[in-house]
Structures are given as structure tokens and as C-alpha cells.
MIPA-28961 format. One line per 10 residues: number of its first residue (from 1); their letters; for each residue x, y, z of C-alpha. Coordinates in pm, whole numbers, plus 50000, padded with zeros to 5 digits. Example, Ala and Ser with C-alpha at 12.3 -4.5 7.8 and 13.67 -1.06 7.14 Angstrom:
2
1	AS	51230/49550/50780 | 51367/49894/50714
//
This chain:
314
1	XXXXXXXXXX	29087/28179/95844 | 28923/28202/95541 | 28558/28057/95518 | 28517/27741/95288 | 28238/27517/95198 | 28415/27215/95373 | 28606/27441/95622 | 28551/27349/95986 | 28749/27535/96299 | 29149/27455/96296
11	XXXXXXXXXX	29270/27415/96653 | 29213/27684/96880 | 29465/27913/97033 | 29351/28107/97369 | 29171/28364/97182 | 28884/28192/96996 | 28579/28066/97124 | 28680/27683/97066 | 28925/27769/97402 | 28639/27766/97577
21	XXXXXXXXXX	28563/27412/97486 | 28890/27290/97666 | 28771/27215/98020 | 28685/26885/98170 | 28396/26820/98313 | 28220/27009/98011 | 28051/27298/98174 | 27682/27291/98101 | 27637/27653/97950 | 27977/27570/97654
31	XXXXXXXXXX	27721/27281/97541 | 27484/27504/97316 | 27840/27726/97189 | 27968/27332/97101 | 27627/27257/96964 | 27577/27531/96734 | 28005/27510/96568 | 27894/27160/96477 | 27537/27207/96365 | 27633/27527/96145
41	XXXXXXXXXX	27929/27327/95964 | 27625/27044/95921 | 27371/27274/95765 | 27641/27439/95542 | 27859/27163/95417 | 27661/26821/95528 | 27733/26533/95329 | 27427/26334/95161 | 27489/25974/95111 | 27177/25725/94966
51	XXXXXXXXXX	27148/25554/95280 | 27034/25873/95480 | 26805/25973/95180 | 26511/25736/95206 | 26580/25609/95529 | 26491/25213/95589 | 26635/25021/95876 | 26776/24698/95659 | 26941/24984/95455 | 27084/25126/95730
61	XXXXXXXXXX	27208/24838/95874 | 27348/24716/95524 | 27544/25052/95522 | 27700/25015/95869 | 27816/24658/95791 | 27969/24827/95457 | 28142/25110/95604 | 28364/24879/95857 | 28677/24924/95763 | 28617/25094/95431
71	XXXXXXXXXX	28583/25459/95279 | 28218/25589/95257 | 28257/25671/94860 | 28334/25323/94751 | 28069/25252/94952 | 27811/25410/94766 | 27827/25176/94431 | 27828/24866/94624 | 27502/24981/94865 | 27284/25110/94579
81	XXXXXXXXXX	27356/24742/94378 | 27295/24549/94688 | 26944/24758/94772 | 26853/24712/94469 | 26868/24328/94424 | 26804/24228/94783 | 26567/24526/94941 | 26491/24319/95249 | 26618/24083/95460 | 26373/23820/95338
91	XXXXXXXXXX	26529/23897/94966 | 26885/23818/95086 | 26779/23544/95339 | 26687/23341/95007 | 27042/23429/94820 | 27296/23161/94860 | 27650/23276/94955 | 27795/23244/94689 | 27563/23462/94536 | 27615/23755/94830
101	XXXXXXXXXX	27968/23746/94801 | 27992/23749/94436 | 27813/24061/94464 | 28042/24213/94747 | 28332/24107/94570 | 28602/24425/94583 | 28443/24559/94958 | 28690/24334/95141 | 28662/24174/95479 | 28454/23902/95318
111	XXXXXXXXXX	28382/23804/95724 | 28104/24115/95688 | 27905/23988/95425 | 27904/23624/95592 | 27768/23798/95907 | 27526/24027/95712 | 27390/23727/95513 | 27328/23590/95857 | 27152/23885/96001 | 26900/23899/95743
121	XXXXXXXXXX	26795/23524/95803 | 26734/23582/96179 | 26587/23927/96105 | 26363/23764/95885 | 26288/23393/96087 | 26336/23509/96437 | 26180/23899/96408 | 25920/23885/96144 | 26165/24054/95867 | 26219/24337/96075
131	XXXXXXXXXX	26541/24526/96192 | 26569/24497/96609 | 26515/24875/96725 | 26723/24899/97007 | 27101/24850/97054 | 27064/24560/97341 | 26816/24318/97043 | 27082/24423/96782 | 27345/24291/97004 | 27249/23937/96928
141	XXXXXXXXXX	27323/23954/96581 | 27570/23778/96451 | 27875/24117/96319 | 27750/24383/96523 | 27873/24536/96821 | 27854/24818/97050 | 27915/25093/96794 | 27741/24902/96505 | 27387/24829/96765 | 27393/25188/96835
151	XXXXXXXXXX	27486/25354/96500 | 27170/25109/96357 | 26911/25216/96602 | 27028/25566/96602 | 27026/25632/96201 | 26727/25390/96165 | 26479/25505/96489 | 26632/25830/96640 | 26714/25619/96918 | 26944/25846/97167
161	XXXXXXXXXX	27204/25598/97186 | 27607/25683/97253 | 27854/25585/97013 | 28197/25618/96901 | 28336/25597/96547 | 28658/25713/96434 | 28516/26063/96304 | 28272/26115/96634 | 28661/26069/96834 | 28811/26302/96596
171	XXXXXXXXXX	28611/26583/96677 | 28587/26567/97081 | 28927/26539/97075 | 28996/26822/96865 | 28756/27040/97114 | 28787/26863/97400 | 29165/26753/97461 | 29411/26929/97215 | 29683/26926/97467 | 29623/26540/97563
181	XXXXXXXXXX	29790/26288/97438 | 29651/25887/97475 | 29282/25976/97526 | 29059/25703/97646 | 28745/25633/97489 | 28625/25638/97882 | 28686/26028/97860 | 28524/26065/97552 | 28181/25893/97611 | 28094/26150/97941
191	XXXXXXXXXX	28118/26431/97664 | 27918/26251/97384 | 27646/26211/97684 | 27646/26544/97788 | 27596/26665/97427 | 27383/26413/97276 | 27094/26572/97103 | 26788/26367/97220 | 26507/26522/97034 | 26666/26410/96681
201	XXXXXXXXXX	26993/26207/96760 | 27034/26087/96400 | 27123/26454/96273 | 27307/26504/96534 | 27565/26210/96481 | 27529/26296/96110 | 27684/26626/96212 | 27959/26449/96401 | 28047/26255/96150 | 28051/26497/95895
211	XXXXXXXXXX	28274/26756/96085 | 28535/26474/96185 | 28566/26366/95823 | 28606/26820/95715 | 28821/26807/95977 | 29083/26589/95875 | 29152/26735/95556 | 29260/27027/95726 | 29456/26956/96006 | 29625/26651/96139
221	XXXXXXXXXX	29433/26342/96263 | 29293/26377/96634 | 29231/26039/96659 | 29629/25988/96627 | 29574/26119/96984 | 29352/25896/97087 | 29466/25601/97309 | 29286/25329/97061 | 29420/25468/96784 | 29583/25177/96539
231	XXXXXXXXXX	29755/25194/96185 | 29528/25039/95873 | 29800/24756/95806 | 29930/24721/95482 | 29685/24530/95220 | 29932/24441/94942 | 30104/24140/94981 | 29894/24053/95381 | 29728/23737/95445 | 29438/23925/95454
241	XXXXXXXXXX	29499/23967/95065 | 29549/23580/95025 | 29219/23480/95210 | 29044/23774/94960 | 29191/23617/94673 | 29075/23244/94760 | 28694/23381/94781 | 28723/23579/94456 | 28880/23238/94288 | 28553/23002/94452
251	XXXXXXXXXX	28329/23313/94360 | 28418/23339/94021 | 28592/23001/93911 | 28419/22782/94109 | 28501/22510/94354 | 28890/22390/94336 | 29094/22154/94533 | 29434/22270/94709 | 29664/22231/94393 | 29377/22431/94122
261	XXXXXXXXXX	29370/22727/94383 | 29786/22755/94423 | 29720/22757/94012 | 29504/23008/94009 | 29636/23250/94286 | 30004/23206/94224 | 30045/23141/94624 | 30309/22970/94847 | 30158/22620/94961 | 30187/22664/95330
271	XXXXXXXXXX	30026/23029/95288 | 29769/22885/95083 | 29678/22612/95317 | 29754/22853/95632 | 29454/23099/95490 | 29262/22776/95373 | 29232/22657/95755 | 29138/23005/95890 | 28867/23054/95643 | 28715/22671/95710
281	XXXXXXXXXX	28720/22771/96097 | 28532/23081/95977 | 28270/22864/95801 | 28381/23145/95513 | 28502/22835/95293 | 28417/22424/95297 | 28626/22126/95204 | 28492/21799/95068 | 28734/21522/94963 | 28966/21798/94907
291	XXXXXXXXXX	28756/22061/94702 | 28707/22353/94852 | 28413/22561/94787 | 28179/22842/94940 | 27958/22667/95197 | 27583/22681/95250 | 27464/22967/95455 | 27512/22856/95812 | 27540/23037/96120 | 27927/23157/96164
301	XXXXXXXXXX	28136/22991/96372 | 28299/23219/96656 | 28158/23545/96478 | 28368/23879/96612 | 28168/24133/96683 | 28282/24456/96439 | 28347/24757/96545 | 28440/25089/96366 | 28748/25159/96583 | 28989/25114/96317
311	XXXX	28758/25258/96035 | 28987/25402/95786 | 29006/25803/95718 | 28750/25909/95526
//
């Protein structure tokens, strides 16, 4: 195959090294041979994003609660505006909500920003304004879950945590289980231990990530192989859409009763009052003698724990 900037190793047949790979348990001596396919692709075609440039922990964390569910180059705009207006948890701890979602406007999954907002005021009253350094304290944030806790302490301490995001599956899979269909994150984690680079775990998952977002411009999805693996659902047209378009309307026209928002967004009534009753629940949106508006900052109700499962292709 020809050699490319952003090439990475197609599938292998019985004839390249990457056959090697296919055996389960790993044996110990194809761990360096592994090691060195992903590290080489890393050092020649690495990707460079602001958030691993001048590494903080609140900007790492503000990065991992962006990337949920959303492509690393939109990203970019969105993270490098936010930094710059609220550079610590203190600085967004002060912001009202309306404020923080006015300014994430266009991201999506509005639910993030709610639980981010409410991160930095914990980080900052309960931890002395500073980011939790291992995955078990970041647990008890409100929006962050097993992936998120260790993806934070990894990229913001080195800590040798184990992880799984949609790009990390991509390329075990592809090594590990080519001829496997329905492969359980259970199998997968054994081989992410085995491999883990201790002495500098944050360029190591770099180099994961990297060579599982090369990989899928070449060859078909892994992860479509994976036992986990779900379908982005349509966005046009979803109720996810509707509840998007009620906090853009409170964001940027201000508060409205039930008849001013089906105005404004154009909506059926039970819809509108369907997605109007989710997001109070949420504490994403308050009523008061029938205005609705964006609430104070208080702590979510019921917040779900994200997780970068369903992360779309990169």
C-alpha cells in the first residue's frame, strides 16, 4: 500500500505483521510490534488540537464535555471562545446560565453545558477551584462518567487510567478481532490493560485516538463490529431538535409563555409542551405563571452520567 501522511495499516491478510496481532490472550512479546504501528502513525501524522497544546486540567475537562457526541473540528471554535472568557472554573461558576448557554449555542446536547456549569461551581466551592485528579473524585461530578473521569485524569495528570472511546474501540478491533463480529467492551478492556503505556499514558491514548480516527477514512468502521455499537439518530426534524430550538428561543429572545414559543418555533402544541416538561424535569428550563425561562444555576436534577460510546465519527 502506498505510504500517506494520514495512512494507517488496512486490515491484515496472513502475510503482514498485523496477523500477528490476531490472538487472544495478547501474547506479551506482539505488545512492543502493537506499540510501535501505533506510536509511528502518532509521530508521523498526530493530530494537534488547542486543548493538548498548553495543557490545563479545567481545559481538558471543558474539551471532554465538548467532544460528547460531537466532531472534534467544530469543537475547536467553541473551546478557544469558551477558554477565553471563562479560563477557570471560578470564571464560569460566576456566569449565569443563560449566559453559558448563549455561548454554547450550536454544540448541541444543551444537558452538557448544564452539567459543565455545575462542575465548575463544585470544582471551585467544594475543591478549592481545582480539577479532581483521579477518575474515582471525578466520578462525583455532576456529567461525567467512566470514560469522561478517566479521559480527564489521563490528558490532564498522566494518570494510567483505562478507557474506551469510540476511536480507542476502533483500533483494537481492527488488530485485535477482524474476524469477530459483536465484540464486547469486556474483551476490549484486557487488551487496553495489557498495552497501556504507564510511563506517559496521555500520548499514548493520543495515539489511539488518532489512529482510530486515520483509520476510518480508509476502511470501514470497526466499531460497526463492536457489540455497543449504535446509529447517531437522525437530528432534523427529532425531539432532540425541538428541545434545542426552545433553549436557542429563551437564549436569544428571552423568556416566553407556551403560546410566544409555538410563535416563535413554528411547533405542534403537544410537541412543544411534550419537550417543555422534559426540559423542566431537567432543571434545563423554569416555568413561572406560565413563562418559561432559563433557570438559575442549580444542581441538575437526575443528571446522566455521559459517556463517549456513541461519539460520532470523527
Amino acid at each position: 500500500m502506498r505510504k500517506a501522511r494520514n495512512s494507517c495499516p488496512q486490515p491484515a491478510n496472513n502475510k503482514t505483521p498485523q496477523a500477528a496481532l490476531l490472538t487472544a490472550p495478547l501474547a506479551p512479546s506482539l505488545i512492543p510490534h502493537f506499540k510501535n504501528i501505533i506510536y509511528s502513525h502518532y509521530e508521523e501524522a498526530g493530530r494537534m488540537f488547542p486543548w493538548r497544546g498548553d495543557i490545563t486540567p479545567w481545559g481538558v475537562l471543558v474539551s471532554e464535555f465538548m467532544l460528547q457526541q460531537t466532531q472534534t473540528e467544530r469543537v475547536i471554535p467553541y473551546w478557544e471562545r469558551w477558554m477565553s472568557r471563562w479560563s477557570t472554573p471560578e470564571a464560569l461558576s460566576k456566569a449565569s446560565m443563560e449566559e453559558a448557554l448563549r455561548e454554547w449555542s450550536g454544540l448541541g446536547y444543551n444537558r452538557r453545558c448544564r452539567y459543565l456549569k455545575e462542575c465548575a461551581r463544585l470544582i471551585t466551592e467544594q475543591y478549592g477551584g481545582q480539577v479532581p485528579d483521579t477518575p474515582a473524585e471525578l466520578l462525583h461530578l455532576p456529567g461525567i462518567g467512566a470514560y469522561t473521569s478517566g479521559a480527564i485524569a489521563c490528558f490532564s495528570y498522566n494518570y494510567p487510567a483505562v478507557f474506551i472511546e469510540t476511536n480507542i474501540r476502533a483500533v483494537v478491533i481492527h488488530f485485535f478481532f477482524q474476524a469477530q463480529e459483536a465484540v464486547k467492551d469486556t474483551e476490549i478492556i484486557p487488551i487496553l490493560e495489557a498495552t497501556l503505556d504507564r510511563e506517559n499514558p496521555r500520548k499514548w491514548y493520543w495515539a489511539l485516538m488518532d489512529y482510530g480516527a486515520a483509520l476510518k477514512k480508509v476502511t470501514v468502521n470497526p466499531s460497526r463490529r463492536s457489540a455497543h455499537y449504535t446509529k447517531q439518530s437522525r437530528f432534523e426534524g427529532s425531539f432532540r431538535q425541538l428541545r434545542g430550538s426552545i433553549i436557542k428561543s429563551l437564549v436569544t429572545q428571552g423568556p416566553a409563555n407556551a403560546g410566544e414559543l409555538h410563535t416563535r418555533i413554528g411547533v405542534e402544541e403537544m410537541d412543544l409542551y411534550e419537550a417543555l416538561k422534559a426540559l423542566e424535569k431537567e432543571s434545563m428550563v423554569a416555568e413561572e405563571e406560565g413563562v418559561y425561562k432559563i433557570p438559575d444555576t442549580q444542581t441538575p436534577q437526575n443528571p446522566q452520567r455521559c459517556s463517549k460510546t456513541a461519539l460520532a465519527p470523527l
